[in-house]
Rosetta silent file (secondary structure, phi, psi, omega in degrees, C-alpha in Angstrom):
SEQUENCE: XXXXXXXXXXXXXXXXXXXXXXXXXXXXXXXXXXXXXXXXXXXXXXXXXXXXXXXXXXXXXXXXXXXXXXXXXXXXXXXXXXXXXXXXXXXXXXXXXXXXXXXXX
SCORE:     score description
SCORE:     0.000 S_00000001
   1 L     0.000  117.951  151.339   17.623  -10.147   -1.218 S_00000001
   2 L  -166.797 -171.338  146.875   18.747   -9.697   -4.656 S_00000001
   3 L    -7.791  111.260  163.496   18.312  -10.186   -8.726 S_00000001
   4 L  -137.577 -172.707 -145.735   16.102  -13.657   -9.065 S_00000001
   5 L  -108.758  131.018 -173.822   14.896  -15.054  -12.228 S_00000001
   6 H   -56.546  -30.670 -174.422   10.781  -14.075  -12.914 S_00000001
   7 H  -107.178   18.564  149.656    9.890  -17.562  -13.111 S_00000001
   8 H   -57.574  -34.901 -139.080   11.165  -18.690   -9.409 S_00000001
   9 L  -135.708  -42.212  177.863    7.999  -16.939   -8.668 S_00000001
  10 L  -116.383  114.570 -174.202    5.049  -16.919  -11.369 S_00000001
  11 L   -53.513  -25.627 -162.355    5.805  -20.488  -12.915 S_00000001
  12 L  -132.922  168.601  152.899    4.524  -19.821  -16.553 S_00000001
  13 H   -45.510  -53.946 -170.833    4.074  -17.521  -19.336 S_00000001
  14 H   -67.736  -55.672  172.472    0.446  -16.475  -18.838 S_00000001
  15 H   -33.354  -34.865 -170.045    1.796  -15.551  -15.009 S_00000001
  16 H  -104.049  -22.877  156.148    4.714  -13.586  -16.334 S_00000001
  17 H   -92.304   -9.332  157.030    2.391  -11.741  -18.654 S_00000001
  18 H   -73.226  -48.360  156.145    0.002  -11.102  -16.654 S_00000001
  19 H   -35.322  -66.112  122.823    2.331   -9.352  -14.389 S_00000001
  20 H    14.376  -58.651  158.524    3.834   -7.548  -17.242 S_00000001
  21 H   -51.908  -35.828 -146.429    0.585   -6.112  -17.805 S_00000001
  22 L    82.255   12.150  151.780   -0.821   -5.230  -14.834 S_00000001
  23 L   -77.115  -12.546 -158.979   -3.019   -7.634  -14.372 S_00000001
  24 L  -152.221  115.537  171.142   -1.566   -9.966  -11.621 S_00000001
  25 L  -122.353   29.357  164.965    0.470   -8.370   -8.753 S_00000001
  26 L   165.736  164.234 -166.576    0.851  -11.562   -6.645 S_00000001
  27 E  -138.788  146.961 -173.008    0.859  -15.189   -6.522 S_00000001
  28 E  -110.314   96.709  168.312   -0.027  -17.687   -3.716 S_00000001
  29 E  -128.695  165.465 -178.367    1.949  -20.968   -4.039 S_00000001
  30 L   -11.429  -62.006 -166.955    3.006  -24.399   -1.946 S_00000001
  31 L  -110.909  167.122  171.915    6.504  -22.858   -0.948 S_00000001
  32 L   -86.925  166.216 -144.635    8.172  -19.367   -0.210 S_00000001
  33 L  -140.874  -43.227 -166.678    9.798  -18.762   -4.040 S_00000001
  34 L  -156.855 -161.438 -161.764   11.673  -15.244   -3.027 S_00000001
  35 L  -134.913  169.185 -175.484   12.411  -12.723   -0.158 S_00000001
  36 L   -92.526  153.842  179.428   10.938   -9.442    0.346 S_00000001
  37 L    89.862  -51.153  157.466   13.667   -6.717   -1.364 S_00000001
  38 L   -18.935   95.035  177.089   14.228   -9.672   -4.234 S_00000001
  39 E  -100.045  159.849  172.318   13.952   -7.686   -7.359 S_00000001
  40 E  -165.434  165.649  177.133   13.804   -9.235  -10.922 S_00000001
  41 E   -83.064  151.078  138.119   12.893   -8.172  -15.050 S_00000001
  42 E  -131.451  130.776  174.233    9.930   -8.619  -17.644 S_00000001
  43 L    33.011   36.495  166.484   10.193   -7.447  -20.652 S_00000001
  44 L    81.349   28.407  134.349   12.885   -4.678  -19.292 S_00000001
  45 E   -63.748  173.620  153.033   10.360   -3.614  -16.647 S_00000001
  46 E  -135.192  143.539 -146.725   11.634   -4.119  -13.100 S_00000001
  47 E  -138.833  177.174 -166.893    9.817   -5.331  -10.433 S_00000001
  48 E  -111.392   98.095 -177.732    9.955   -5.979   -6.613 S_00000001
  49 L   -75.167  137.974  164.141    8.898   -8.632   -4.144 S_00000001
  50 L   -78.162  -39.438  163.808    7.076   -6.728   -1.550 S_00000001
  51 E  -161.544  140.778  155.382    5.883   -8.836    0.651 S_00000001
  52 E   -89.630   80.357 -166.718    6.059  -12.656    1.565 S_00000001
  53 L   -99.006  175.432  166.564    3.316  -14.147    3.955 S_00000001
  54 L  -110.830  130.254 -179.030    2.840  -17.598    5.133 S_00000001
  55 E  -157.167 -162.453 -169.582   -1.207  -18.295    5.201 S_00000001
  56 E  -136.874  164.109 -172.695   -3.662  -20.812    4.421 S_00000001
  57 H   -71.302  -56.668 -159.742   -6.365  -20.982    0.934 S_00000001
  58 H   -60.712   -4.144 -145.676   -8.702  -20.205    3.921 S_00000001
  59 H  -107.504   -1.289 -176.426   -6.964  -17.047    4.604 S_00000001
  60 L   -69.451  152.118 -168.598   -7.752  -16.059    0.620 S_00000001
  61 L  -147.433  157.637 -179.469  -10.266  -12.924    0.115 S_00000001
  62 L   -52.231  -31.774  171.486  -11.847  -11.932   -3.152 S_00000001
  63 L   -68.485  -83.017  171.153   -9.154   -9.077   -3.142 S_00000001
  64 L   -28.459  -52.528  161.261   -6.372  -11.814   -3.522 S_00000001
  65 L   -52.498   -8.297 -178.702   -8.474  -13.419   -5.917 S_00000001
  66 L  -100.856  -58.480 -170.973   -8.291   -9.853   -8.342 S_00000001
  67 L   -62.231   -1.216  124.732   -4.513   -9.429   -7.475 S_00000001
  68 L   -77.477   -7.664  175.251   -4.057  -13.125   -9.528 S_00000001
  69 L   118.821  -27.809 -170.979   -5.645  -12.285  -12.093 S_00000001
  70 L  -100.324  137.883  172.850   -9.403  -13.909  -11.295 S_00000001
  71 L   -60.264  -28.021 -162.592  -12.554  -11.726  -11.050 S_00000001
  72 L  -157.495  168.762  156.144  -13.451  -13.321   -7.681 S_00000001
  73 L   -40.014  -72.918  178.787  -12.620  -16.048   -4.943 S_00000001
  74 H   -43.653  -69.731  168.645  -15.016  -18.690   -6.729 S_00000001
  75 H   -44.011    3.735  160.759  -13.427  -18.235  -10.128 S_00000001
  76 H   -83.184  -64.274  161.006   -9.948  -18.674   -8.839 S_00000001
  77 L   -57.046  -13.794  160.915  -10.823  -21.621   -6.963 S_00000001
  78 L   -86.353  -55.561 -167.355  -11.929  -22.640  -10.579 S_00000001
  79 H   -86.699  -35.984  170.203   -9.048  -21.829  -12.392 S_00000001
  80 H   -68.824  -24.870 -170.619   -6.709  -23.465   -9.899 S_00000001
  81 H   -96.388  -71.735  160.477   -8.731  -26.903  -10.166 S_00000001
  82 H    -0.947  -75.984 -171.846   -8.406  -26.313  -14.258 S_00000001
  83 H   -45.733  -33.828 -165.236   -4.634  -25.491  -13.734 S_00000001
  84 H   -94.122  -25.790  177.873   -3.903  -28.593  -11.388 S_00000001
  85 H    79.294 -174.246  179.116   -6.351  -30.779  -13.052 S_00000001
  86 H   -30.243  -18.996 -169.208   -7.393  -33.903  -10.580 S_00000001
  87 H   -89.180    7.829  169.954   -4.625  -33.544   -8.558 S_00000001
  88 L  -114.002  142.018  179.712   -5.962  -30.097   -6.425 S_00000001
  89 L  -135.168  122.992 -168.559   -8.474  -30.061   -4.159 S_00000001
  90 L   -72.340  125.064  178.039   -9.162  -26.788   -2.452 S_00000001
  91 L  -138.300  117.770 -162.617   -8.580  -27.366    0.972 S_00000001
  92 L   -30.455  -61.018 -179.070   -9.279  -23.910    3.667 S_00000001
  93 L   -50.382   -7.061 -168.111   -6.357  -25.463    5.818 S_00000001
  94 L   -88.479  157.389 -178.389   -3.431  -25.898    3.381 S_00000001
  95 E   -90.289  144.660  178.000   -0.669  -23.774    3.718 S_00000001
  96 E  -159.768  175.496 -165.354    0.454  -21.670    0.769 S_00000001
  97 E  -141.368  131.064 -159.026    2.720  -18.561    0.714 S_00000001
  98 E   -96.539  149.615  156.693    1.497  -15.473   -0.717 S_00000001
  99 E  -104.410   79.422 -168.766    4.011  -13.296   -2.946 S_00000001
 100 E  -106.784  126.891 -170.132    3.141   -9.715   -3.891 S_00000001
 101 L  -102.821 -177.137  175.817    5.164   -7.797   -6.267 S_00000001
 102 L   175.634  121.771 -173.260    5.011   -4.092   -7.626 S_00000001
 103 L   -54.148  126.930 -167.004    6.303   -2.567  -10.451 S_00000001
 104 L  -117.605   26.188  162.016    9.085    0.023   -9.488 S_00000001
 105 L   -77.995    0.000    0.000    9.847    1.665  -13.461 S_00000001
C-alpha cells in the first residue's frame, strides 16, 4: 500500500477524467493494477483504492456498468468492443479484476 501513479489503474485520459469528475469510481481490467490502501492524485484531488476483487465479465451488473462510466451493462459491453476494436470479445467466463476507488478530499 502506498502513493501509485493514476494511470497504473485507469489507462487513459478519458479514464482519469472521468474519475476526476465523478463520473467513474472503478475500473475492471485483465490484471490486479493496485492494492487496497494504494492512494494516488488527479488534478490535486486524492483518491483511494478501496477495494480489489478478482471476478469474471459474467460477474458484471448494470451497477458496475454506471460506476465506469456507461449508462448500463449493454452499453459497456459496447464501448469495450469500440475500445478494443476486433481484438475483444465479451466472454461471461474471463477473468478481470475489479478496482474501486473513492475520493477522500
Amino acid at each position: 500500500m502506498g502513493e501509485i501513479d493514476p494511470t497504473d489503474v485507469f489507462p487513459n485520459e478519458r479514464t482519469l477524467q472521468a474519475v476526476a469528475d465523478g463520473e467513474m469510481s472503478q475500473i475492471h481490467r485483465g490484471n490486479r493494477h493496485a492494492e487496497e490502501g494504494d492512494t494516488f492524485e488527479i488534478d490535486g484531488d486524492q483518491f483511494e483504492v478501496v477495494d480489489v476483487t478478482e471476478r469474471t465479465l459474467g460477474d458484471m451488473t448494470d451497477e458496475d456498468a454506471r460506476r465506469e462510466g456507461s449508462a448500463d451493462l449493454e452499453a459497456y459491453k459496447e464501448r469495450m468492443v469500440r475500445t478494443h476494436g476486433g481484438n475483444f470479445t465479451w466472454d461471461d467466463d474471463a477473468d478481470v479484476v475489479r478496482h474501486r476507488v473513492s475520493n477522500v478530499d
